[in-house]
C-alpha positions in Angstrom: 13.9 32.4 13.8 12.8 30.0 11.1 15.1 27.0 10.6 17.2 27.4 7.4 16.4 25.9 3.9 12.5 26.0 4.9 9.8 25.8 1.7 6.9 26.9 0.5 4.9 24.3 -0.2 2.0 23.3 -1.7 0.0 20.5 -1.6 -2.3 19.3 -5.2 -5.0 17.0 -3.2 -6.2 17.2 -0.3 -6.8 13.3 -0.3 -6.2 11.1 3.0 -2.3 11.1 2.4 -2.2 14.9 0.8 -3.1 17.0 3.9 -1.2 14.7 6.2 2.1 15.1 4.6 0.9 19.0 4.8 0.4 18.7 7.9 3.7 17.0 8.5 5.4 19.3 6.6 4.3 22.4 8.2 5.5 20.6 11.9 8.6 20.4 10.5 8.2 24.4 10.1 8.0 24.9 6.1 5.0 27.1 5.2 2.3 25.5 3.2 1.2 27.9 0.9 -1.8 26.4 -0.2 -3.9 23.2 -1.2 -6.2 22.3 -3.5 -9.5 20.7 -2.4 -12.4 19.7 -5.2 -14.8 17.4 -2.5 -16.3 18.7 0.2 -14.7 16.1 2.2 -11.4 17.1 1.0 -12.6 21.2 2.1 -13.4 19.8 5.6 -10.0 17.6 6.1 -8.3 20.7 4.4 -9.7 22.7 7.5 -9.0 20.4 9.6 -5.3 18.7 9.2 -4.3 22.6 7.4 -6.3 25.3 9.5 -5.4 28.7 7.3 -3.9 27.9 4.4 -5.9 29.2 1.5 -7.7 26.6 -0.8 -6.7 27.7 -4.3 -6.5 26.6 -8.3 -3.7 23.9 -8.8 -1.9 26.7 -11.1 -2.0 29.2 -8.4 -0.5 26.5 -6.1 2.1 25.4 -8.2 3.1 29.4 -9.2 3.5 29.8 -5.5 5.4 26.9 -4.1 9.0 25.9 -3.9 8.1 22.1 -3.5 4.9 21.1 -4.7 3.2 17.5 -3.8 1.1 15.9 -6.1 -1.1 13.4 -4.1 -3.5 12.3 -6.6 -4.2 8.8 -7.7 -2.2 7.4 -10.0 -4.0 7.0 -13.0 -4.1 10.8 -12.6 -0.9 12.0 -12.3 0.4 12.0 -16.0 -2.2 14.1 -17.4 -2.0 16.3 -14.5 1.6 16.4 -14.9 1.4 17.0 -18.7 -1.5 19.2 -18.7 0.7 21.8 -16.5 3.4 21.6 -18.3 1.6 22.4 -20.9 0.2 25.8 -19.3 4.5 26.5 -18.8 3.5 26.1 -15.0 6.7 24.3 -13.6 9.9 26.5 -12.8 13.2 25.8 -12.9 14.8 24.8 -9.7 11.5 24.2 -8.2 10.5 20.6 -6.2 8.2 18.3 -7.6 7.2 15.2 -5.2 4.7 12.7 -6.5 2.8 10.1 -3.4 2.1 7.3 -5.9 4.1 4.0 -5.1 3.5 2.4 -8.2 5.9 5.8 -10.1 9.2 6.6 -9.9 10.7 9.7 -11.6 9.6 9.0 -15.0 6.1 9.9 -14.9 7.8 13.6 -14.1 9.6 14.0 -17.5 7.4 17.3 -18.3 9.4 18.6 -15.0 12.6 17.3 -15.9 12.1 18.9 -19.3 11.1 22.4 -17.5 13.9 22.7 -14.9 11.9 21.2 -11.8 13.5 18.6 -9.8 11.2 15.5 -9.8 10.7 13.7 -7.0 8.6 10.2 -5.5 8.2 10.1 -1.8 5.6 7.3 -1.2 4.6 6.6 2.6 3.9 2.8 3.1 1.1 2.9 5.3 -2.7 3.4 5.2 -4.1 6.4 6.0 -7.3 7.4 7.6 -7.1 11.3 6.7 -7.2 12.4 10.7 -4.4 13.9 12.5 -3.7 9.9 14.0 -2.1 9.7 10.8 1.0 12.2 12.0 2.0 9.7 14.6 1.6 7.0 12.4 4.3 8.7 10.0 6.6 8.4 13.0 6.9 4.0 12.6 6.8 4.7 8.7 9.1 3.8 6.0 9.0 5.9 2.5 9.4 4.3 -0.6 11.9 7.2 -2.3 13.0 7.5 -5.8 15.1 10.5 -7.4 18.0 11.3 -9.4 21.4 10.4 -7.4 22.0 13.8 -7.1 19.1 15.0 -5.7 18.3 11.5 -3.8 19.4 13.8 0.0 17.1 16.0 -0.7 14.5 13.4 -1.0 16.0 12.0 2.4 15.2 14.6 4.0 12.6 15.7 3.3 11.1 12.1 4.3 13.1 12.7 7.8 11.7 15.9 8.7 8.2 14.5 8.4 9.2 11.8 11.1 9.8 9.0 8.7 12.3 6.5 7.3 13.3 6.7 3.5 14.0 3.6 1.7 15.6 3.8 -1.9 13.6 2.0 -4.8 15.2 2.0 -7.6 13.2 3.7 -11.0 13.0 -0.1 -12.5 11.6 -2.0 -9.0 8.8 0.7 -8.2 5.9 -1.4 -9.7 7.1 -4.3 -7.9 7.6 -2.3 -4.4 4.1 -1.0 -5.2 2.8 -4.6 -6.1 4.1 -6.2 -3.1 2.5 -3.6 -0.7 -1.0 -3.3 -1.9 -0.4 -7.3 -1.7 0.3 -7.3 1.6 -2.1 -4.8 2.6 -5.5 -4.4 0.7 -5.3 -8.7 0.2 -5.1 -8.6 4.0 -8.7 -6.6 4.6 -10.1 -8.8 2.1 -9.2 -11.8 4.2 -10.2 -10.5 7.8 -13.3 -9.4 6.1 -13.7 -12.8 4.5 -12.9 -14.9 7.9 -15.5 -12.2 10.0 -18.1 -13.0 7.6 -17.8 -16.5 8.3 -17.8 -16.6 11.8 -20.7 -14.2 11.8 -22.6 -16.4 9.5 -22.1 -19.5 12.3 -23.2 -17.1 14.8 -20.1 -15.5 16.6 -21.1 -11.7 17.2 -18.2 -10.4 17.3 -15.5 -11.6 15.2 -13.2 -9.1 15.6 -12.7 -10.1 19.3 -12.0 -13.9 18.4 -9.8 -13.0 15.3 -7.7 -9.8 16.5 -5.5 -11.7 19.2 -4.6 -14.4 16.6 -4.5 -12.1 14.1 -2.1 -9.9 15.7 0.1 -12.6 17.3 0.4 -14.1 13.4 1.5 -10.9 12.4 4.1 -10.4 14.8 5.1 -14.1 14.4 5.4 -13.8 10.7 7.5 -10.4 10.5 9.8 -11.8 13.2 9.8 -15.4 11.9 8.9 -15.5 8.4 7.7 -18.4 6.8 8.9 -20.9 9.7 6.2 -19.2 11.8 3.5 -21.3 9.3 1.4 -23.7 11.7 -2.3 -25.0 10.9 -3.3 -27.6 8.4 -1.5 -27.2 4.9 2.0 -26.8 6.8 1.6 -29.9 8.8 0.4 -31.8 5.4 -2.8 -32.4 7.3 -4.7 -32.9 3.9 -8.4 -34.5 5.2 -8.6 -31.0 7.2 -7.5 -29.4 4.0 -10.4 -30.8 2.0 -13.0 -30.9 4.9 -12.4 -27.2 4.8 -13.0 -27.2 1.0 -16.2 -28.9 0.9 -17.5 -26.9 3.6 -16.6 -23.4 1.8 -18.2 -24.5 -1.2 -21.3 -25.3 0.1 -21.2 -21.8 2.4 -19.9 -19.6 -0.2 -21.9 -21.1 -2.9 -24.8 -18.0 -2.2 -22.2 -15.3 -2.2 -20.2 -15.8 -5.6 -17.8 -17.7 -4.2 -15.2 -15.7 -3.6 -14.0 -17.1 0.0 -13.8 -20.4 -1.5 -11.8 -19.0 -4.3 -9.4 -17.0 -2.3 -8.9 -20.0 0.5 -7.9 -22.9 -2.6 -5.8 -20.0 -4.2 -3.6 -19.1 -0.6 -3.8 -22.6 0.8 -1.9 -23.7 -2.8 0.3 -21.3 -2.0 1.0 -21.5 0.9 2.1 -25.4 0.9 3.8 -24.7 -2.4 6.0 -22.4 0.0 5.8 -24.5 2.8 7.4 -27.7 0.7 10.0 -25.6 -0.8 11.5 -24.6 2.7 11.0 -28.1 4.1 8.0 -28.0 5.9 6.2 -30.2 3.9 7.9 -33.9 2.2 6.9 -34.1 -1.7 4.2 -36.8 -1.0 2.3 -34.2 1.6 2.5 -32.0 -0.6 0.8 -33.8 -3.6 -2.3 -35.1 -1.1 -2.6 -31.4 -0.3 -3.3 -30.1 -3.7 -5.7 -33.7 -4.3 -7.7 -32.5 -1.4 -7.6 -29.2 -3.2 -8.3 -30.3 -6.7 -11.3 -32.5 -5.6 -13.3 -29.8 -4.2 -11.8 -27.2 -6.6 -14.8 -25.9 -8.8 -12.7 -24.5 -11.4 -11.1 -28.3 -12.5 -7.3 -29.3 -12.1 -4.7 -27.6 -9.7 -3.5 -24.7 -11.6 -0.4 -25.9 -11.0 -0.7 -28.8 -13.6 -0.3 -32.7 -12.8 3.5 -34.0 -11.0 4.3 -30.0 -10.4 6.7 -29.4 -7.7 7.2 -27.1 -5.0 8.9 -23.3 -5.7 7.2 -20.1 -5.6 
């Protein structure tokens, strides 16, 4: 016998994070009832993470379904939302979940205005679009935003795919969003940055000398927080500081510079944050952003002459 108060759902985008939640969903024993797939990639991961559920027209889908996901990118989901509203597509009493993190309910009005139940269940974690991605779900939180009333349903929902939900309230969900793609897509940018760099002095594989410190920094930092800081801007060391500078400037100077911009910009930071929790004195701090400022190519500290610590 089927468990009680199981859906039909259907799943609009068969991206990365789309046919996972299917897939999730459907272990959890609802019955997908179809997906929507434009790519031919999205056809084959379709196949793949959701092996005989029809592909169909996003108006079929949403006729169909008791809970409907929309996993499309974000710039896309208010004109898809609108759009079917406009074809009277959304029915009363029906489920509408959203993936974006940087929406709340809002964005759903046109299924407020219908009936539908608007939802926003965003996973916080990267997805690779294979079926790793299901046990991946199970050490995931979801960012989860929904009228009080119907906030247990939204719970739930995020439990029975393996998951933890974590409220955001309507107002917060650009900064939630803002501090995760931070976190995240900032950090591929500088592991990609740091393996360039040792490739470029001749280390062939980077990933073997960075990926144990890498990971213990990680660790340290969650446990730990700021007070996990070591190297040379928390111990004030400012002639390693600048050493670093010049030598970045004169490496980076044939690839745009971005490395040397992104190492200023997060060393500034970082003894900005390290001063303010007392693990830098005032006058380390102000040798630190010298050493910065001389080799900067962009002029003064940004944060203006005398400027304090704070973040």
């Amino acid at each position: 016998m089927a468990k009680p108060g199981r859906l039909g759902v259907g799943i609009i985008g068969a991206g990365k994070v789309g046919a996972v939640l299917g897939a999730a969903l459907r272990a959890a024993e609802h019955a997908v009832v179809g997906v929507s797939a434009v790519s031919e990639a999205s056809r084959e991961r379709a196949e793949t993470l959701l092996p005989g559920v029809p592909v169909l027209e996003v108006q079929d889908i949403v006729e169909r379904s008791e809970l409907v996901i929309l996993a499309v990118p974000d710039d896309a989901l208010g004109g898809l939302v609108e759009g079917l509203a406009k074809l009277g597509a959304w029915q009363p009493g029906q489920l509408v979940a959203h993936t974006s993190g940087r929406f709340g309910v809002g964005v759903l009005r046109p299924v407020r205005a219908a009936g539908a139940v608007p939802l926003a269940l965003h996973p916080a974690m990267t997805f690779t679009g294979m079926s790793l991605d299901l046990t991946r779900l199970l050490d995931c939180t979801f960012g989860v935003t929904a009228d009080a009333v119907m906030l247990p349903i939204a719970q739930a929902l995020v439990v029975e795919m393996g998951a933890e939900p974590v409220v955001i309230a309507e107002a917060d969900r650009i900064i939630y969003h803002a501090a995760l793609a931070h976190g995240s897509n900032h950090l591929v940018t500088l592991v990609a940055q740091a393996s360039q760099l040792l490739s470029e002095v001749g280390v062939d594989a980077p990933e073997r000398m960075l990926g144990p410190l890498l990971r213990a920094t990680l660790e340290n930092a969650l446990a730990s927080g700021e007070s996990a800081l070591t190297g040379p801007v928390a111990r004030g060391d400012a002639g390693t500081v600048a050493a670093h500078a010049r030598a970045l400037r004169e490496q980076d100077a044939g690839a745009g510079g971005d490395i040397l911009a992104a190492y200023l910009a997060m060393a500034r930071a970082t003894a900005r944050r390290a001063e303010s929790r007392g693990l830098l004195k005032a006058d380390q701090l102000d040798d630190i952003r010298q050493a910065l400022t001389a080799t900067a190519e962009d002029g003064p500290d940004e944060d203006g002459p005398g400027a304090k610590g704070g973040h």
